[in-house]
C-alpha positions as CSV (number, residue, x, y, z in Angstrom):
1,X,18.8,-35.5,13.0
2,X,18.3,-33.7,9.7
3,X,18.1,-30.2,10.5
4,X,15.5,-28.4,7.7
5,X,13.9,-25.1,7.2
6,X,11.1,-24.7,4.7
7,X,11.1,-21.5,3.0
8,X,12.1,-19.7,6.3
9,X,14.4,-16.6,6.4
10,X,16.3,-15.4,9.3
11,X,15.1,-13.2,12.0
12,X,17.2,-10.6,10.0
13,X,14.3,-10.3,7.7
14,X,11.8,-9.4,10.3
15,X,13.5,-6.5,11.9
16,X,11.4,-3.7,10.1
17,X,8.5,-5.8,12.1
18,X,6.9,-3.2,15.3
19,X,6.0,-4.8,18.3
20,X,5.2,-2.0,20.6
21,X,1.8,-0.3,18.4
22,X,-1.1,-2.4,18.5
23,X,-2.4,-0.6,16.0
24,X,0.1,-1.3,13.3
25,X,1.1,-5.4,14.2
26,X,-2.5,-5.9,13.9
27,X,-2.4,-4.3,10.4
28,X,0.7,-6.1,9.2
29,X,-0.9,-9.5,10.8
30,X,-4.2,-9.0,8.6
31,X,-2.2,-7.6,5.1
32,X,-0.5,-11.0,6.2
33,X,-3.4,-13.1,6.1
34,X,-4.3,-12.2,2.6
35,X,-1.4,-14.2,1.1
36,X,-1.8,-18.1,2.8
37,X,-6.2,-17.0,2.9
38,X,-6.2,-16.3,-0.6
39,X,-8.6,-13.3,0.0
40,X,-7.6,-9.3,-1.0
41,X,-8.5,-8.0,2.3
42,X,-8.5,-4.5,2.4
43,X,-7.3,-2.5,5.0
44,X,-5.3,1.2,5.5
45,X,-3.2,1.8,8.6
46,X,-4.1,5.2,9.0
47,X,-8.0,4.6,8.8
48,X,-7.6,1.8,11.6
49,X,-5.4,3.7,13.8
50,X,-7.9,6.6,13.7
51,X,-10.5,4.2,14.9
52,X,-8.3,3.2,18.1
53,X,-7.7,-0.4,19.0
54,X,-10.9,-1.5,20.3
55,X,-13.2,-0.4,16.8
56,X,-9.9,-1.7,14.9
57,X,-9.8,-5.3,15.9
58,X,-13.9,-4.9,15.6
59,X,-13.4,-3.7,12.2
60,X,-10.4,-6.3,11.5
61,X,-12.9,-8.9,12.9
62,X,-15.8,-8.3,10.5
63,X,-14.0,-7.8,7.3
64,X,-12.1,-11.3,7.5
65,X,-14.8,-13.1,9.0
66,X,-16.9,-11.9,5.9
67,X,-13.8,-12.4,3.4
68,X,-13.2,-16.4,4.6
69,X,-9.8,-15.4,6.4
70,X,-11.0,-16.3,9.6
71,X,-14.2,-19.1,9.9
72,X,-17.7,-17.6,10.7
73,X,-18.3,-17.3,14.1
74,X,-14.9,-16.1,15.2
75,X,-14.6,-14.3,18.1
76,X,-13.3,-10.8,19.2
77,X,-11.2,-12.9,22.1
78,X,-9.7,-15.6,19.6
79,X,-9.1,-12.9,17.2
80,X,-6.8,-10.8,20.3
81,X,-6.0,-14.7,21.3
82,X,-4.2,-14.8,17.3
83,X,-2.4,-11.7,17.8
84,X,-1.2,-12.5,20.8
85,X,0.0,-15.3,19.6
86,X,2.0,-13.9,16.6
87,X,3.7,-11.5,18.9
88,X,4.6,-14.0,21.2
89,X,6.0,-16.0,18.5
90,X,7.6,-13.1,16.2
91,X,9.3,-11.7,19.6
92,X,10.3,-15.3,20.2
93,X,12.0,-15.7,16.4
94,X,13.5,-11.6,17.2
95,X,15.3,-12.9,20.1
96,X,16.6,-16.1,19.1
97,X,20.6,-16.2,18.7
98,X,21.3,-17.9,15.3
99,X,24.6,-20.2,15.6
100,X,25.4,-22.5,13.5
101,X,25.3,-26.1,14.2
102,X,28.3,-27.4,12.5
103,X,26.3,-29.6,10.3
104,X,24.3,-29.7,6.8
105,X,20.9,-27.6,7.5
106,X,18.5,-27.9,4.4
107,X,16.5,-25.2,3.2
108,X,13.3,-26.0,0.8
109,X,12.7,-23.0,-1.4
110,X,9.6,-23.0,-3.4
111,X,9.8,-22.7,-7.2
112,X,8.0,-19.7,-7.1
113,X,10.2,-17.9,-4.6
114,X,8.9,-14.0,-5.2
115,X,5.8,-14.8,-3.0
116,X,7.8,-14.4,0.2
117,X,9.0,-11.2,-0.8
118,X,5.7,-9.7,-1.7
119,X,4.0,-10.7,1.1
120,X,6.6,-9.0,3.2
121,X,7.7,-6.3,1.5
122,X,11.3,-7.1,2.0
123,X,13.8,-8.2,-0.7
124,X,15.6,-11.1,0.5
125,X,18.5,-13.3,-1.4
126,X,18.1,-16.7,-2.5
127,X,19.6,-17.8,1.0
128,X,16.9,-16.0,3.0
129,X,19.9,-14.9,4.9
130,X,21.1,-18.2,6.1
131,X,23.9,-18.2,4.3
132,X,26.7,-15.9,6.6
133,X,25.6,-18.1,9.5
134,X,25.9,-21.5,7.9
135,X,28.1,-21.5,5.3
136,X,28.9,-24.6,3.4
137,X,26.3,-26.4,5.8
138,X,23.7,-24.5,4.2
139,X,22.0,-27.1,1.8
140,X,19.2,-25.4,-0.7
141,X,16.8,-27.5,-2.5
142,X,13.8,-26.2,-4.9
143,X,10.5,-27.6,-4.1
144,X,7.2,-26.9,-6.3
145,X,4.8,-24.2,-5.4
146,X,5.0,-20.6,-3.1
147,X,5.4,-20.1,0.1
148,X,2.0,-20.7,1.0
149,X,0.9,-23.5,-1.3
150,X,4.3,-25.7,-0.9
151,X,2.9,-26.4,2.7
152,X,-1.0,-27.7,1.5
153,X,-2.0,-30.3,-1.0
154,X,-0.1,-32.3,-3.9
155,X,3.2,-29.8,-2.8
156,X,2.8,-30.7,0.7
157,X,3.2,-34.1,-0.2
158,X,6.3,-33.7,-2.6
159,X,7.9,-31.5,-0.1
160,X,7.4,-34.8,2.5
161,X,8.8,-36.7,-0.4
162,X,11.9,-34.6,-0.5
163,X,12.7,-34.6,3.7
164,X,11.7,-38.3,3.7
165,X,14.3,-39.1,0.9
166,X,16.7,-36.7,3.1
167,X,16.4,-38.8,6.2
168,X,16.9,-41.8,4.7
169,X,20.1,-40.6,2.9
170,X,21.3,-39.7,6.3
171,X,20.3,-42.9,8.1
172,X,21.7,-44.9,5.3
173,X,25.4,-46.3,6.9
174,X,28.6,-44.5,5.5
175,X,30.7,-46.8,3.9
């Protein structure tokens, strides 16, 4: 097993995250979505929570259907299905207990490392935090691209380069 993050910083990172106001998770989701949709959706917190939920998600809805963040077509359910889904998963990643496993864990940081802070808003070291809770396991290796394009296209495929030349360094029989 070759244990590998790519790009991914500790839950510490996400604590400034809220949960508990619609409102504001569904703002944070769609500010979100600009940076891996490549569109400059606009939104203001305080103009959708004067709306209330229901016009918000409406509003939400129209503005990145008609941007390209979400396909034509998209519905209001799928949309509340989406959120769902990232505060499911966000809660999920909040509540996780990070230990360390006792062996190497490799971390692919993009080239172009800033985008993960910008899209955020959070200043994070080089480490993305990893690096109290590994250790000397921790294992960091520079990859091309951001954190949104090292996942799609020619990166994509150097970044499955780089893990596949990792498991076979670690299948290969220690002499």
């Amino acid at each position: 097993m070759v244990p590998a993050r790519a790009d991914t910083p500790t839950s510490d990172s996400l604590d400034h995250v809220e949960l508990d106001d619609d409102v504001q998770f569904l703002y944070n989701l769609a500010r979100f979505s600009n940076w891996f949709s490549g569109a400059s959706v606009e939104f203001r917190y305080d103009e959708l929570k004067a709306l209330g939920m229901d016009r918000a998600i409406e509003r939400v809805l129209a503005e990145t259907t008609q941007h390209g963040v979400l396909p034509k077509g998209t519905t209001r359910a799928h949309l509340e299905h989406r959120v769902e889904m990232a505060r499911t998963h966000l809660q999920a990643v909040l509540n996780y207990d990070l230990q360390p496993l006792g062996q190497p864990v490799h971390l692919y940081r993009p080239e172009q490392s800033a985008v993960l802070a910008l899209a955020t808003g959070r200043q994070m070291g080089d480490d993305l935090g990893w690096r109290p809770i590994l250790g000397s396991d921790l294992q960091m290796q520079r990859v091309p691209g951001d954190h949104f394009s090292m996942l799609t296209g020619k990166h994509a495929e150097q970044l499955a380069e780089a893990l596949r030349r990792q498991i076979e360094q670690q299948l290969r029989p220690q002499t």
